[in-house]
C-alpha positions as semicolon CSV with decimal commas, in nm:
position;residue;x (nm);y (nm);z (nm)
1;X;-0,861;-5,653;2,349
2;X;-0,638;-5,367;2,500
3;X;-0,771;-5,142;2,784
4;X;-0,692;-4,794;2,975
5;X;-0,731;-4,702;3,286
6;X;-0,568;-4,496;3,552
7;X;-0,645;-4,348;3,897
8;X;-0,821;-4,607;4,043
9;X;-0,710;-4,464;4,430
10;X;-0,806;-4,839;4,574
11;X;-0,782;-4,801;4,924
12;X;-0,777;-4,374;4,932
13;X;-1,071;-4,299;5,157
14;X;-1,006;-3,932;5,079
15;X;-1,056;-3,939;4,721
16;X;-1,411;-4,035;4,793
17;X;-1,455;-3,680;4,882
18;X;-1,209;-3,494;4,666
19;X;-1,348;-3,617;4,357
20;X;-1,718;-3,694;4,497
21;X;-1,708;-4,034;4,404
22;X;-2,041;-4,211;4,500
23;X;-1,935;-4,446;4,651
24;X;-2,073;-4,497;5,039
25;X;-1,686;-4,557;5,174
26;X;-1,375;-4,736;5,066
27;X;-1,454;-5,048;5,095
28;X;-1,753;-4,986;4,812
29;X;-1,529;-4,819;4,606
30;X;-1,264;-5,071;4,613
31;X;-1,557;-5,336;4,556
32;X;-1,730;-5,154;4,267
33;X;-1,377;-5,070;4,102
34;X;-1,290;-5,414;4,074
35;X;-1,598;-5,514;3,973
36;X;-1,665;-5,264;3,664
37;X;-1,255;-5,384;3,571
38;X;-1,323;-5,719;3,540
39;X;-1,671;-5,655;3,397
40;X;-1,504;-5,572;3,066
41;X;-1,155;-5,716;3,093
42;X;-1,100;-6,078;3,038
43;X;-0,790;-6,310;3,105
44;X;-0,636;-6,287;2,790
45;X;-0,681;-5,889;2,753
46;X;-0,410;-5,631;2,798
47;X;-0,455;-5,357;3,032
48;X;-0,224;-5,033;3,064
49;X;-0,271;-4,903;3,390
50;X;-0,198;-4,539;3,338
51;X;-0,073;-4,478;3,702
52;X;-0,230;-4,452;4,090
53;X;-0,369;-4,801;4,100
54;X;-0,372;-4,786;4,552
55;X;-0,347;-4,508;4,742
56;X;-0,283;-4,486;5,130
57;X;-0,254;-4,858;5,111
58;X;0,079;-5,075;5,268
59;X;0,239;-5,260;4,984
60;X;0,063;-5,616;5,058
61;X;-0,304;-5,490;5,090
62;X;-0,201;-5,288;4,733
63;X;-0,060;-5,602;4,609
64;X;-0,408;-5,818;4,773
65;X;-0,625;-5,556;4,589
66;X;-0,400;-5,554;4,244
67;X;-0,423;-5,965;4,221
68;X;-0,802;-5,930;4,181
69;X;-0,777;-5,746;3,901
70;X;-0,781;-5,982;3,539
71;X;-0,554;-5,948;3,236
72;X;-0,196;-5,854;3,122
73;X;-0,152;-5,553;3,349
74;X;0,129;-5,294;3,196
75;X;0,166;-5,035;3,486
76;X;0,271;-4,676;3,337
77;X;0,401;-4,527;3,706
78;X;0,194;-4,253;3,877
79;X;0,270;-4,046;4,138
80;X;0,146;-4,298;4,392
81;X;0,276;-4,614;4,271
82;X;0,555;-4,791;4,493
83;X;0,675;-5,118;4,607
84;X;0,411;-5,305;4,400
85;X;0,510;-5,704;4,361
86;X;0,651;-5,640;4,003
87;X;0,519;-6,024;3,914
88;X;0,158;-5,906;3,902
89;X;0,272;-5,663;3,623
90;X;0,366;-5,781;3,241
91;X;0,611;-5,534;3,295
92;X;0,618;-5,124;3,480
93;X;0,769;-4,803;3,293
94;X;0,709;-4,449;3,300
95;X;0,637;-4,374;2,961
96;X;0,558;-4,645;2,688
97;X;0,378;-4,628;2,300
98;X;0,298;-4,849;2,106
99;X;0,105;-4,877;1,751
100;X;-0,221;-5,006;1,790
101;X;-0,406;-5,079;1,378
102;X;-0,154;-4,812;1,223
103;X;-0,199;-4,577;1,507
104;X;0,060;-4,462;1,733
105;X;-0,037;-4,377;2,122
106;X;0,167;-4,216;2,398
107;X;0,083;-4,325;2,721
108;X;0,216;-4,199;3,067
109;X;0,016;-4,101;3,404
110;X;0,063;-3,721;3,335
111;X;-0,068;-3,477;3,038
112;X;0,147;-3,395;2,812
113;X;0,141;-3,072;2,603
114;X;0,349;-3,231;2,274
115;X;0,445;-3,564;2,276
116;X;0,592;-3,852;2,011
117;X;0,411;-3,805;1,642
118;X;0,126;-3,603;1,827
119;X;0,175;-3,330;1,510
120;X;0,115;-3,650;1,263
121;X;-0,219;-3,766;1,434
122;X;-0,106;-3,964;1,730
123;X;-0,291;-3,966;2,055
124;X;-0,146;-3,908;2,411
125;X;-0,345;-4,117;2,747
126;X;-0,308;-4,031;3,066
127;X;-0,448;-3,962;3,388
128;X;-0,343;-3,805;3,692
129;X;-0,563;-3,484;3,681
130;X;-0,901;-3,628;3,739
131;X;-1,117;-3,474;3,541
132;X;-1,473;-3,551;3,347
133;X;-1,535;-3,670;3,037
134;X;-1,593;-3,292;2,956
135;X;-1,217;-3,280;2,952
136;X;-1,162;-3,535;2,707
137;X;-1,448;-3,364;2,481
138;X;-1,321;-3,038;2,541
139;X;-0,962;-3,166;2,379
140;X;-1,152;-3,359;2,103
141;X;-1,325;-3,032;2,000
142;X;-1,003;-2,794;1,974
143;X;-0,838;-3,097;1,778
144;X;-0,655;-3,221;2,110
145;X;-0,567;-3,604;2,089
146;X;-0,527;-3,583;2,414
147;X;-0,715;-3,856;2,650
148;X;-0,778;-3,858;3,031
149;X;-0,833;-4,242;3,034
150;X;-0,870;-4,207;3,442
151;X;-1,141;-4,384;3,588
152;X;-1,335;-4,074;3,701
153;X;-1,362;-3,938;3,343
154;X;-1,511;-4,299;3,214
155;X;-1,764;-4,365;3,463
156;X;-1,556;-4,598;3,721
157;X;-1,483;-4,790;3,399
158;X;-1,165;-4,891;3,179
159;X;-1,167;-4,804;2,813
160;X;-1,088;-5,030;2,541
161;X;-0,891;-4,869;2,246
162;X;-1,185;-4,955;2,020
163;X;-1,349;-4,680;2,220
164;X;-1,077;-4,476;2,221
165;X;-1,087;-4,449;1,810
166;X;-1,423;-4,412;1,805
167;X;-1,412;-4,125;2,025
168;X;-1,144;-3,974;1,780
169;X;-1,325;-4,075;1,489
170;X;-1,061;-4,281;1,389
């Protein structure tokens, strides 16, 4: 299966209160993070991690945190995303698509207003702006194929790209 996600923050104490996470402190957040991940993603799955995996973390508590997570991690670079270990990564870009069942999606950390084939049906992920699921409805309603795949906008959860066409209809 492939997954999304973005924005996890592990290790940003501050984003606990900028987004009201409910999460007691860090530490939970970090726990409960990890846990919902690996809840759905399995060994042999393929994540794209859409950008700002740590957050006010040094590189070998980011890299401590990132091991626990399972699957075929593709990073797509955020704003916050340095000095990684590149070996815990299948490999880390800053814009990637692919074709996913006939369907081509446009991935990168930030929204994008037009990107590749969006005018022929294609669908753009990202994160970065941390909004709601009302976002991603909002978008869905004006015809917008256009996907905040962050983790605060999916309940602290990744999404698989099954959900993603669903969502879309597709």
């Amino acid at each position: 299966m492939i997954y999304f996600t973005s924005d996890l923050h592990l290790g940003h104490n501050g984003i606990l209160r900028l987004q009201e996470r409910p999460f007691s402190d860090v530490q939970e957040m970090n726990i409960s993070l990890i846990q919902n991940y690996n809840s759905v993603v399995r060994g042999n799955d393929t994540v794209f991690i859409l950008g700002d995996v740590c957050h006010k973390l040094s590189v070998p508590e980011a890299n401590e945190l990132i091991e626990k997570l399972n699957g075929k991690k593709i990073l797509i670079r955020g704003n916050h995303d340095k000095g990684y270990n590149p070996n815990l990564f299948d490999h880390i870009t800053d814009f990637e698509t692919i074709s996913h069942e006939g369907h081509y999606i446009a991935l990168m950390h930030y929204p994008m207003l037009s990107w590749p084939k969006s005018r022929k049906g294609s669908i753009q992920l990202h994160g970065h702006i941390h909004e709601r699921m009302e976002y991603n409805l909002e978008n869905r309603a004006a015809g917008i194929r256009r996907y905040d795949v962050g983790v605060d906008a999916n309940n602290y959860y990744p999404v698989s790209v099954d959900q993603i066409f669903r969502f879309f209809g597709i």
